[in-house]
N, C-alpha and C positions, 0 to 999 in steps of 0.2 A: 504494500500500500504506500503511497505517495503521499504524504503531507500534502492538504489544500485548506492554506489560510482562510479564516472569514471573512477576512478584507481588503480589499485590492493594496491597502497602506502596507501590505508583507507578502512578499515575493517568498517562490521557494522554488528549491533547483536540486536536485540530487544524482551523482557520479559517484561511480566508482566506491560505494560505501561513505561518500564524506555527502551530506546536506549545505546545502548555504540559504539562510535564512535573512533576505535581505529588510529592514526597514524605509520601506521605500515613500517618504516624504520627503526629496530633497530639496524643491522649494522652499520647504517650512523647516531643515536645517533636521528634518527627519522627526520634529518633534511631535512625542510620543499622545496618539489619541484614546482614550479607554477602550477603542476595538482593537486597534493597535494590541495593547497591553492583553485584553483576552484574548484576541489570536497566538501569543505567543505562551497563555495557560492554556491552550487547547491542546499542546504537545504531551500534557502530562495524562490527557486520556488517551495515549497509544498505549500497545501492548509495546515491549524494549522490541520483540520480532519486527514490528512494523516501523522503527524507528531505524535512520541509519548510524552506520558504527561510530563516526563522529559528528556534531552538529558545529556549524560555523555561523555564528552572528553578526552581523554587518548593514551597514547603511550607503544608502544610496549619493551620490554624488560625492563630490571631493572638500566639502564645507565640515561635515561632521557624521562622527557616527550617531549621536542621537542627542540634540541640545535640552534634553528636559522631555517636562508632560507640556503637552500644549496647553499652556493658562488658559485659552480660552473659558477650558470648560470648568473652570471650577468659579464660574457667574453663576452657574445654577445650584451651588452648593446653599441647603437654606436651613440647613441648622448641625446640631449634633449628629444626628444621626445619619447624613449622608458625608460629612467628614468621617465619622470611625469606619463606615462601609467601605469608603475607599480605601481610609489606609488597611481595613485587612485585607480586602481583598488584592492591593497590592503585594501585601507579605504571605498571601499565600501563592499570588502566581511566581513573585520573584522565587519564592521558597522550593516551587516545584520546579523551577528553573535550578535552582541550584543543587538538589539530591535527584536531576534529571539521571537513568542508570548508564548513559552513556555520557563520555568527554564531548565538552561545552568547549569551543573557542570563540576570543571575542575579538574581531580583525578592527582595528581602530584607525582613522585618521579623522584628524578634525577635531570637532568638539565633541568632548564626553564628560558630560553636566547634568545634574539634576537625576533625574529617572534615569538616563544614557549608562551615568557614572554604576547605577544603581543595578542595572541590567548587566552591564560589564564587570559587573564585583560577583554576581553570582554565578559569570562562567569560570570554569577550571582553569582555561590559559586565555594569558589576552596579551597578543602581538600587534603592536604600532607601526604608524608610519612617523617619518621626524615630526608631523603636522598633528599629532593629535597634543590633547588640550584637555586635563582632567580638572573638573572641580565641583562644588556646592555651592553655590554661590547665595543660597536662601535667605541669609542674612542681609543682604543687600538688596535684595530682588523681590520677592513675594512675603518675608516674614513667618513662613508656616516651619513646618517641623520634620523631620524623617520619622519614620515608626521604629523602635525600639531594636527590631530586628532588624533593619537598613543599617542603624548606626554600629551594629556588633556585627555584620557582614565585612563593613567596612574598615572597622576598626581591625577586624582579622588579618584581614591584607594589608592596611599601612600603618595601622599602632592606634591606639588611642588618643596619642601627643601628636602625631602629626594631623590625626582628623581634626584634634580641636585647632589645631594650629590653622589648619585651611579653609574651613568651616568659621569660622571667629574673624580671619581676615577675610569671606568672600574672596579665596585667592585664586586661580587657575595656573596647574602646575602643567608644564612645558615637557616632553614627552623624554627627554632627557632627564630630569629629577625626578618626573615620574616613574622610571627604572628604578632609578637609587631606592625610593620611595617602597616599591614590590607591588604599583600599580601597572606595572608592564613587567613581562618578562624579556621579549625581546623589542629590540625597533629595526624595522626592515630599512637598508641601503638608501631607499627614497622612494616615495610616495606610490611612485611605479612598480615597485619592488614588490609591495606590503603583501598583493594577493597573490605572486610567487611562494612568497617566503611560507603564509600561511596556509596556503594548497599543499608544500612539498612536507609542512607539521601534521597537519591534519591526516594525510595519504600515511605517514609514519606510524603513527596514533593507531589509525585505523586496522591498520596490517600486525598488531599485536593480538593478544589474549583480552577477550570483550570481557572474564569474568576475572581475570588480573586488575584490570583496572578501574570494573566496578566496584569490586570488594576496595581497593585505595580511595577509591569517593565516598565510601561509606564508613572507612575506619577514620579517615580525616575531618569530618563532615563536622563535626563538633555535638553530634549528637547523641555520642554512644560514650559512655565511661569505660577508663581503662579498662576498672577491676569487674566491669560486666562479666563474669564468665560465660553466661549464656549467649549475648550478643555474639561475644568472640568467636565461642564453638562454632557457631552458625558458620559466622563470616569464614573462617579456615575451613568448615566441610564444604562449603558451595564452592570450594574450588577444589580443594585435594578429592573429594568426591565426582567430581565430572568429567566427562567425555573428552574436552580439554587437555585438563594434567593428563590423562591416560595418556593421550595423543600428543603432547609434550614431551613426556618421556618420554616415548616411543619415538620420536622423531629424532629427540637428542642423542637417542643410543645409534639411531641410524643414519647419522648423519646429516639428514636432510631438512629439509624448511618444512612446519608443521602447518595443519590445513585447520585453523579455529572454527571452529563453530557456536561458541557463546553458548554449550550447554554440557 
């Protein structure tokens, strides 16, 4: 089965085992509209079989990968209860985005702001081009708040010191200290580069063990306690128990490149 977004505003394309999932508003600098935002929970009702082996997220044109939610819509916000609705239902689709069972990459140039930032923090890898452009800038801009679970996403990948630090000054960090930062892992050669660089990661990714690197999203995920023993067991049978390892082994004693099959 083929992913088909609900909204024209998300393109989707799938090769070779790899997805690319584009945000395609780039007049409007890609910024994110609440169908937008459910097209992109609607991945969490596939089965992993109908999902491809890596997913790649990215935006359209060469401005940004995604500058925010589109303020419009939050005119029609008119009281408590359609503020808390959104923010959970934010933290549940980011959420499903990020214990998604497959490797999440986030191909970035441009600006990644607001919701962008927020989208980009719950995938597993995010490679830049020199142009992209991380920040919060809420302080300056609209006044509102991240939900609880935004700020401890975030805070995961660049520290708590450095969120307040950039969050407090409304700052946007330049795709170079955003490295330093552990908001990027790599930044591709030049702008042109970016979706080489991130096709030849992805296609890598891909051509691995699907339940090697489930099981490291799920023990990393910040969900499970060490001294779980039960979690654990799990986590170590679902791999030494399947089709896989056999055929791992098997492959390793014989020399040859093993054939995964994710079960």
């Amino acid at each position: 089965m083929t992913f088909r977004p609900s909204t024209e505003d998300l393109t989707y394309q799938e090769s070779d085992g790899v997805g690319w999932l584009t945000l395609n508003r780039p007049a409007a600098r890609n910024a994110l509209t609440f169908a937008m935002y459910e097209g992109i929970g609607e991945l969490s009702s596939l089965d992993v079989e109908e999902l491809p082996r890596v997913l790649v997220i990215t935006g359209a044109g060469d401005k940004a990968f995604a500058a925010g939610t589109d303020i419009s819509q939050f005119t029609n916000f008119q009281g408590e209860a359609d503020v808390l609705a959104y923010e959970s239902r934010m933290s549940e689709i980011l959420g499903s985005l990020e214990t998604c069972p497959i490797p999440t990459i986030a191909a970035i140039r441009g600006a990644c702001t607001g919701g962008g930032a927020a989208i980009a923090a719950a995938c597993d890898l995010r490679i830049g081009s020199p142009s992209a452009l991380f920040g919060i800038p809420i302080a300056r801009t609209l006044g509102n708040c991240l939900s609880v679970d935004n700020y401890q996403r975030l805070a995961r990948i660049i520290g708590p010191s450095h969120l307040k630090e950039v969050i407090f000054q409304a700052r946007l960090v330049d795709a170079e200290e955003s490295k330093i930062m552990g908001w990027l892992h790599q930044i591709a050669e030049s702008e042109e580069a970016l979706f080489d660089r991130v096709s030849a990661i992805a296609s890598l990714v891909a051509s691995y063990a699907p339940l090697t690197l489930r099981a490291t999203k799920i023990a990393l995920s910040g969900h499970l306690e060490a001294g779980d023993r039960k979690a654990n067991d799990e986590l170590v049978l679902s791999c030494y128990l399947s089709s896989d390892f056999r055929e791992g082994v098997d492959a390793f004693l014989s020399k040859r490149s093993p054939n995964w099959t994710g079960s």
